[in-house]
BALOBA-1460 file (C-alpha; in Angstrom, 3 decimals):
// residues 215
<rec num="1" residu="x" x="116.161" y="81.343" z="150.982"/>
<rec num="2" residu="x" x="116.479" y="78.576" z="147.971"/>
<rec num="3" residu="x" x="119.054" y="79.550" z="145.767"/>
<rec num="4" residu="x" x="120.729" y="78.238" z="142.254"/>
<rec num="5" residu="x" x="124.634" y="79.512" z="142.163"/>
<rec num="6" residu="x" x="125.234" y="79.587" z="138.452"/>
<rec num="7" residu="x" x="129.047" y="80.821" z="137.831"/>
<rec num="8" residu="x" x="132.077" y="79.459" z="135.577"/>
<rec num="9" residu="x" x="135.221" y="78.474" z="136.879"/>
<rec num="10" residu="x" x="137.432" y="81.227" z="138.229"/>
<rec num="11" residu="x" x="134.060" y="83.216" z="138.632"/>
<rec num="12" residu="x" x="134.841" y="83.986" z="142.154"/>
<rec num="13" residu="x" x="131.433" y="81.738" z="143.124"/>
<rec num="14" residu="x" x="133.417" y="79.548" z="145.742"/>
<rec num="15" residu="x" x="134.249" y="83.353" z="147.671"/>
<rec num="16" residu="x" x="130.833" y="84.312" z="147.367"/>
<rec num="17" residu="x" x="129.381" y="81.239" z="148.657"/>
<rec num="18" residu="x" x="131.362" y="81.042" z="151.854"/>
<rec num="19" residu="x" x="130.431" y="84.567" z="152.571"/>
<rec num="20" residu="x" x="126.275" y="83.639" z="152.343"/>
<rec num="21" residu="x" x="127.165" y="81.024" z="154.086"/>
<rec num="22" residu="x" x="128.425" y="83.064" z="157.086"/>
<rec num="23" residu="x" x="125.799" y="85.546" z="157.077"/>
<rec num="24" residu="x" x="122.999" y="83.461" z="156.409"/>
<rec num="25" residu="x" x="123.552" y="80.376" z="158.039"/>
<rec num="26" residu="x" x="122.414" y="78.304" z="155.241"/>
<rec num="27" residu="x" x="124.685" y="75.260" z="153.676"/>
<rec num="28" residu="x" x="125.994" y="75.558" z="150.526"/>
<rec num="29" residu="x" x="125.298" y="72.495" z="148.499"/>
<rec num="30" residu="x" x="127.673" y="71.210" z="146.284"/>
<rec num="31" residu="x" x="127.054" y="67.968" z="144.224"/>
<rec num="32" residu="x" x="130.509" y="66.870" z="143.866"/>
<rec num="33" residu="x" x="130.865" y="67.463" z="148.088"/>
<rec num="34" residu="x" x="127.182" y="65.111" z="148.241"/>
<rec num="35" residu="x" x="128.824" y="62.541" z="146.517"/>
<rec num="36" residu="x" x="132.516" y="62.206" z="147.880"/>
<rec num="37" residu="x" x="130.361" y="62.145" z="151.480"/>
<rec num="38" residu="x" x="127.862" y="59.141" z="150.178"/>
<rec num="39" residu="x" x="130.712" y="56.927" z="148.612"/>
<rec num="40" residu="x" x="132.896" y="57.229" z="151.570"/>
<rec num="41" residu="x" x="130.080" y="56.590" z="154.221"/>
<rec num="42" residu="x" x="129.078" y="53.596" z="151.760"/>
<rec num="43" residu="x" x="125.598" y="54.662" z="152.034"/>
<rec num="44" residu="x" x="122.876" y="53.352" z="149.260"/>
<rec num="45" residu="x" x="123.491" y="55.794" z="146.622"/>
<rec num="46" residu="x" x="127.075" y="56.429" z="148.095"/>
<rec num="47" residu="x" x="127.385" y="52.399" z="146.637"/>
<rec num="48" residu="x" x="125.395" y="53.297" z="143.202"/>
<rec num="49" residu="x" x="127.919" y="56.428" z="142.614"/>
<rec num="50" residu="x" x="130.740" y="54.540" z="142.959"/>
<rec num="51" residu="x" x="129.537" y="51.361" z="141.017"/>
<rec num="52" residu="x" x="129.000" y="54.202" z="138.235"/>
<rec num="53" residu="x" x="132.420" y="55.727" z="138.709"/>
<rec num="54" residu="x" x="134.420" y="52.705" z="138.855"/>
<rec num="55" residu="x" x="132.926" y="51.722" z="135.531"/>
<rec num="56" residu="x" x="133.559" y="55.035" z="134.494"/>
<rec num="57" residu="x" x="130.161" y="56.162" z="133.748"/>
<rec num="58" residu="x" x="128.597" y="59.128" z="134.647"/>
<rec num="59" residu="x" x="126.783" y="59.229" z="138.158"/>
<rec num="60" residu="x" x="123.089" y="59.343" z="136.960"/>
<rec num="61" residu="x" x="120.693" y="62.335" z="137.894"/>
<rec num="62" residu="x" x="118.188" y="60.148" z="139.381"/>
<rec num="63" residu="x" x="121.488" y="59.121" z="142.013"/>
<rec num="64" residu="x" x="122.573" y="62.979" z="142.272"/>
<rec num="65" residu="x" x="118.859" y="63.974" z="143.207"/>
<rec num="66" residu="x" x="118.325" y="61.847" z="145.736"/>
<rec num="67" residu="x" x="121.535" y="62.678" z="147.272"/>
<rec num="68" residu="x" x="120.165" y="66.424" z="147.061"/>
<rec num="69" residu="x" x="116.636" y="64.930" z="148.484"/>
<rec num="70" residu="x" x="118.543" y="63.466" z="151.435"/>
<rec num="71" residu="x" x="120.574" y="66.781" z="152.031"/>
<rec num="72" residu="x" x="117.384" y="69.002" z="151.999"/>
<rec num="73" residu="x" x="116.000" y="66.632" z="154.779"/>
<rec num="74" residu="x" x="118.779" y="67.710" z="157.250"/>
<rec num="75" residu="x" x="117.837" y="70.333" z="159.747"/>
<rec num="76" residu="x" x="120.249" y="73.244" z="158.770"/>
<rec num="77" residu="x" x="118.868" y="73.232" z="154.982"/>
<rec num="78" residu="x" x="115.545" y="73.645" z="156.460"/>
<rec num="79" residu="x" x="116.175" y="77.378" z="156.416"/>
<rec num="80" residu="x" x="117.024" y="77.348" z="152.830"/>
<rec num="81" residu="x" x="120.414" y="76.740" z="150.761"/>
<rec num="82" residu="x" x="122.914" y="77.650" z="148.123"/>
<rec num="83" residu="x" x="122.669" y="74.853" z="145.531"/>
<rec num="84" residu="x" x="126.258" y="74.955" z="143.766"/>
<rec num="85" residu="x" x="127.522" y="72.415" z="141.119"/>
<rec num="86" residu="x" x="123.364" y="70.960" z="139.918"/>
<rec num="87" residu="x" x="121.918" y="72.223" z="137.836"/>
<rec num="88" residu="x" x="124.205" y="71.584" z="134.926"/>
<rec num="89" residu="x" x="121.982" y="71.531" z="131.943"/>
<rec num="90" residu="x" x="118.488" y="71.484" z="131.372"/>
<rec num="91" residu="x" x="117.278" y="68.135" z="131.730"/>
<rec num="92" residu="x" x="118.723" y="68.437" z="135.123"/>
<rec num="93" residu="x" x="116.976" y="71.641" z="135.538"/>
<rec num="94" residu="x" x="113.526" y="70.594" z="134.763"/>
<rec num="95" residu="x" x="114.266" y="67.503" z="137.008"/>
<rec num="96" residu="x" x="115.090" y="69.712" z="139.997"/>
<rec num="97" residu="x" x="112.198" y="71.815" z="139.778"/>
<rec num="98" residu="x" x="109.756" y="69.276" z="140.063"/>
<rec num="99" residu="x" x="111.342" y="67.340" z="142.879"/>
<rec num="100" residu="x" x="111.601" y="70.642" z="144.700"/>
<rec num="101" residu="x" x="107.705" y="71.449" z="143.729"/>
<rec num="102" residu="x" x="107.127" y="68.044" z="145.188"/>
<rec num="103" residu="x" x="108.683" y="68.833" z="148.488"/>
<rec num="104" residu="x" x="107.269" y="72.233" z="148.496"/>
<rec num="105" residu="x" x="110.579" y="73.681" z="148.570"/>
<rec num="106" residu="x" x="110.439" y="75.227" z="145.105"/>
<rec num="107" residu="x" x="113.819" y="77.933" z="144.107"/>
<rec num="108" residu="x" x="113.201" y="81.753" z="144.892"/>
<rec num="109" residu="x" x="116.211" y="82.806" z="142.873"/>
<rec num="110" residu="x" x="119.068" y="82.194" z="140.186"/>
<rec num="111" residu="x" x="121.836" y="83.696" z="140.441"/>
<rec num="112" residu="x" x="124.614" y="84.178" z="137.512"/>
<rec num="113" residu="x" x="127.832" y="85.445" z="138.966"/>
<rec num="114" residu="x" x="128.686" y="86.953" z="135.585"/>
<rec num="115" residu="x" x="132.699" y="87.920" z="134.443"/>
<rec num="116" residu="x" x="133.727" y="87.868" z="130.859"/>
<rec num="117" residu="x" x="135.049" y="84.918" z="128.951"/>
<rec num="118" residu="x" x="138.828" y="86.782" z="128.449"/>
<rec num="119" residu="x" x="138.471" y="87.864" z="132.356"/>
<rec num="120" residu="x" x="137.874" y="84.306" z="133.308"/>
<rec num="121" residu="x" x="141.123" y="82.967" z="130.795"/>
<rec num="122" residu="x" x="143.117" y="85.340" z="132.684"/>
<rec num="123" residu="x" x="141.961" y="84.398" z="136.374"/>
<rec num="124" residu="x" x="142.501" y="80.629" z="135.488"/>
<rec num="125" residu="x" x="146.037" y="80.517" z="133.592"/>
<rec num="126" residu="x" x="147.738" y="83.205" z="135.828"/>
<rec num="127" residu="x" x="147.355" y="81.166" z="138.893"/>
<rec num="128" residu="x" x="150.617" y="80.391" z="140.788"/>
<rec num="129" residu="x" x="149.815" y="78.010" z="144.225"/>
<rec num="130" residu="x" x="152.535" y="77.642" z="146.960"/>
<rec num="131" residu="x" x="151.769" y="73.836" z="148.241"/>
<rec num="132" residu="x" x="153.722" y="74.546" z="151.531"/>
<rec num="133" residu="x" x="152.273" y="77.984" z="152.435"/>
<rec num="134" residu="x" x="149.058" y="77.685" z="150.969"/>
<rec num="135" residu="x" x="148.725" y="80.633" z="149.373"/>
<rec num="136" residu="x" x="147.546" y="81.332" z="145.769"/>
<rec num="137" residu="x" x="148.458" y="84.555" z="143.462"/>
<rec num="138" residu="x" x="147.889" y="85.209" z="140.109"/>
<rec num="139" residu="x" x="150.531" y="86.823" z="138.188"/>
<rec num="140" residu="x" x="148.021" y="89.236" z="136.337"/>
<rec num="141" residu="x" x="145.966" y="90.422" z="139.041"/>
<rec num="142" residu="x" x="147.563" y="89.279" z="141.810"/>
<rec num="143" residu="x" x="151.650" y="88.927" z="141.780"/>
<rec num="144" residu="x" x="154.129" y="87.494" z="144.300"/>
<rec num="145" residu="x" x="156.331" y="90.363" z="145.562"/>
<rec num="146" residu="x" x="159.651" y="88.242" z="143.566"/>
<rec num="147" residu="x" x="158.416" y="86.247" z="140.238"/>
<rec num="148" residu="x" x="158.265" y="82.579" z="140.483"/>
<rec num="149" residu="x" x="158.517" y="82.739" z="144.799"/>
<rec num="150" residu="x" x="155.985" y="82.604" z="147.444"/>
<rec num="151" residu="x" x="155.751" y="85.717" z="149.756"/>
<rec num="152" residu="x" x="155.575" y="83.961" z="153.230"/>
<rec num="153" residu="x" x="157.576" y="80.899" z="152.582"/>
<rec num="154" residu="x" x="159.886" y="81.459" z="149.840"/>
<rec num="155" residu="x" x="159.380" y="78.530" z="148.066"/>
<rec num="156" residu="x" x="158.902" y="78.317" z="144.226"/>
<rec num="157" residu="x" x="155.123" y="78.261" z="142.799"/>
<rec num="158" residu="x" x="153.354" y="75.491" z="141.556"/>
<rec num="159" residu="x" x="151.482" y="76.652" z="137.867"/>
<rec num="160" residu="x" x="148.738" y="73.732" z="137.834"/>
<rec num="161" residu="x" x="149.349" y="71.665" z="134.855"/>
<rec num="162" residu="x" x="145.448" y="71.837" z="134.221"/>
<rec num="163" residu="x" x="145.774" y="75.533" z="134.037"/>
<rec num="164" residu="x" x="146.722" y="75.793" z="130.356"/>
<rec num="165" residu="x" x="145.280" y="78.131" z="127.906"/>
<rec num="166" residu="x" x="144.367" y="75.366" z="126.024"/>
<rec num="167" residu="x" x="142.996" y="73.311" z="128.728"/>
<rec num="168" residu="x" x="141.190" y="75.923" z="130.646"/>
<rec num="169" residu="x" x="139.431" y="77.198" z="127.561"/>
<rec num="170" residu="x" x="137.955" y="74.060" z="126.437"/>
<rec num="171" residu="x" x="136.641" y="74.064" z="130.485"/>
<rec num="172" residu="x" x="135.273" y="77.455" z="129.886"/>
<rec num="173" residu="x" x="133.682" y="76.763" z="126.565"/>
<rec num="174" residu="x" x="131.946" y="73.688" z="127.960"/>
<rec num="175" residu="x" x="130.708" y="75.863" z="131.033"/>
<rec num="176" residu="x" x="129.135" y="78.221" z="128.111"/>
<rec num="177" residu="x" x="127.370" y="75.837" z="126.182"/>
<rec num="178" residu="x" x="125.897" y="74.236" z="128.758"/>
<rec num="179" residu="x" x="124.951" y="77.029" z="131.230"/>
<rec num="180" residu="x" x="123.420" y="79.001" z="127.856"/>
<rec num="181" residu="x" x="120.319" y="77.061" z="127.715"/>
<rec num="182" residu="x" x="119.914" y="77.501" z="131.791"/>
<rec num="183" residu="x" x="120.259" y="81.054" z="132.291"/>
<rec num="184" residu="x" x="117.392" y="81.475" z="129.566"/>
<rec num="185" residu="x" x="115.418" y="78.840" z="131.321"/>
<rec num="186" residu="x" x="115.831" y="80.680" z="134.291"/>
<rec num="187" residu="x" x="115.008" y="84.261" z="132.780"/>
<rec num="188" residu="x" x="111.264" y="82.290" z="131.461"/>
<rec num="189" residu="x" x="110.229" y="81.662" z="135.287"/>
<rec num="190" residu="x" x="110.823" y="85.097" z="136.448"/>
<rec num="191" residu="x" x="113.984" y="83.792" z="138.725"/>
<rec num="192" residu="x" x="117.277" y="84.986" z="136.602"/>
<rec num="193" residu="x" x="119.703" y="87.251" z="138.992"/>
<rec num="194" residu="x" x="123.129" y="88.679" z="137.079"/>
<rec num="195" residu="x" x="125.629" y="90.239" z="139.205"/>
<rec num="196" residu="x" x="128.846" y="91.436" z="137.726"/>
<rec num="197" residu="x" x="131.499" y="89.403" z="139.117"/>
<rec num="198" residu="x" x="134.761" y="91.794" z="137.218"/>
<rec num="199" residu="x" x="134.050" y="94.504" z="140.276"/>
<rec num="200" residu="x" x="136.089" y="94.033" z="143.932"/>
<rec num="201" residu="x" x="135.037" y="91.500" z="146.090"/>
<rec num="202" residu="x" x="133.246" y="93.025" z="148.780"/>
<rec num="203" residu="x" x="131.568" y="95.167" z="146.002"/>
<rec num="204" residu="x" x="130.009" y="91.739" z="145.228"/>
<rec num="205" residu="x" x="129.249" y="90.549" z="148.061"/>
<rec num="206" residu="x" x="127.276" y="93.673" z="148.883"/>
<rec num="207" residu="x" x="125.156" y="93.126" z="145.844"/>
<rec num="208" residu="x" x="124.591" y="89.368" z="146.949"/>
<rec num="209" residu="x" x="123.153" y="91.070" z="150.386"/>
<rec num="210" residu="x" x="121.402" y="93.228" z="148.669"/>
<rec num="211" residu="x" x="119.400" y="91.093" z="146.289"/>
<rec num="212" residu="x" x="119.030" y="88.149" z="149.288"/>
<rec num="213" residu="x" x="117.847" y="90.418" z="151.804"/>
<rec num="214" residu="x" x="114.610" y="91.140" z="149.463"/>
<rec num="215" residu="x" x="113.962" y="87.381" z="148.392"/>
């Protein structure tokens, strides 16, 4: 099972991916978790990344893919995995396919966890974090018992200063216009899944099971 995770932020993709996870007991691969890993083991493109980021350029692709080529080699991808965070646009797309066609490894499915743009401002600027308990709400979907105070611990919540309107839109908007071109790239080969990702969560994750168990 070789999968693309395609989802924008507050999609619910991180609760998804933890579930396949568990029931299919395949890693979920996320490039931003490939390279913390490399630069603090100081391997060779660990070294590379961070030369990159400390001059505050972007990591290349060529770096990111052979962090992913690495990965792959490990013995619990060899049953398949959830790539999460790469593909981004569709040079990296195009990049991806033929490294995977190279390793004979080529992806069975993409899948777009889909919720509308409004759903996803929502999601985003209503979130309230206790740093002590640990536990998030959001106060349109998910309130605290008392306004402004955590449940279990009673201390205030946090609202994340990168939570803005402003700021998460401009996130979200970026997330469009980039992902566009990729779910249409996707559609061309045959491989584009959309589930609606508005419904209750175990609603989801049934139609996750549903489409995986047939791939």
């Amino acid at each position: 099972m070789r999968i693309v995770l395609l989802g924008a932020p507050g999609s619910g993709k991180g609760t998804q991916a933890k579930q396949l996870v568990e029931r299919y007991g395949i890693p979920q691969i996320s490039t931003g978790d490939l390279l913390r890993a490399a630069v603090a083991a100081g391997t060779e493109l660990g070294l590379k990344a961070k030369a990159a980021m400390d001059q505050g350029q972007l990591v290349s692709d060529d770096i990111v893919l052979g962090m992913i080529r690495e990965r792959l080699a490990q013995d619990d991808a060899h049953k398949g995995y959830i790539l999460d965070g790469f593909p981004r646009n569709l040079t990296q797309a195009d990049a991806l396919d033929a490294m995977l066609a190279e390793l004979d490894q080529s992806l069975q499915a993409a899948v777009l966890l889909d919720v509308p743009f409004d759903d996803l401002l929502k999601r985003l600027t209503g979130r309230r974090s206790a740093p002590g308990s640990g536990m998030i709400y959001n106060i349109y979907t998910n309130p605290p018992k008392v306004e402004g105070v955590c449940d279990v611990s009673g201390e205030p919540l946090v609202h994340r200063s990168d939570d803005t309107e402003e700021t998460v839109g401009k996130r979200l908007k970026v997330f469009e216009e980039q992902t566009a071109p990729l779910v249409e790239f996707y559609r061309k080969q045959g491989k584009l899944h959309v589930i609606d990702g508005t419904r209750e969560i175990a609603e989801i994750t049934q139609d996750f099971r549903t489409l995986l168990d047939t791939l």
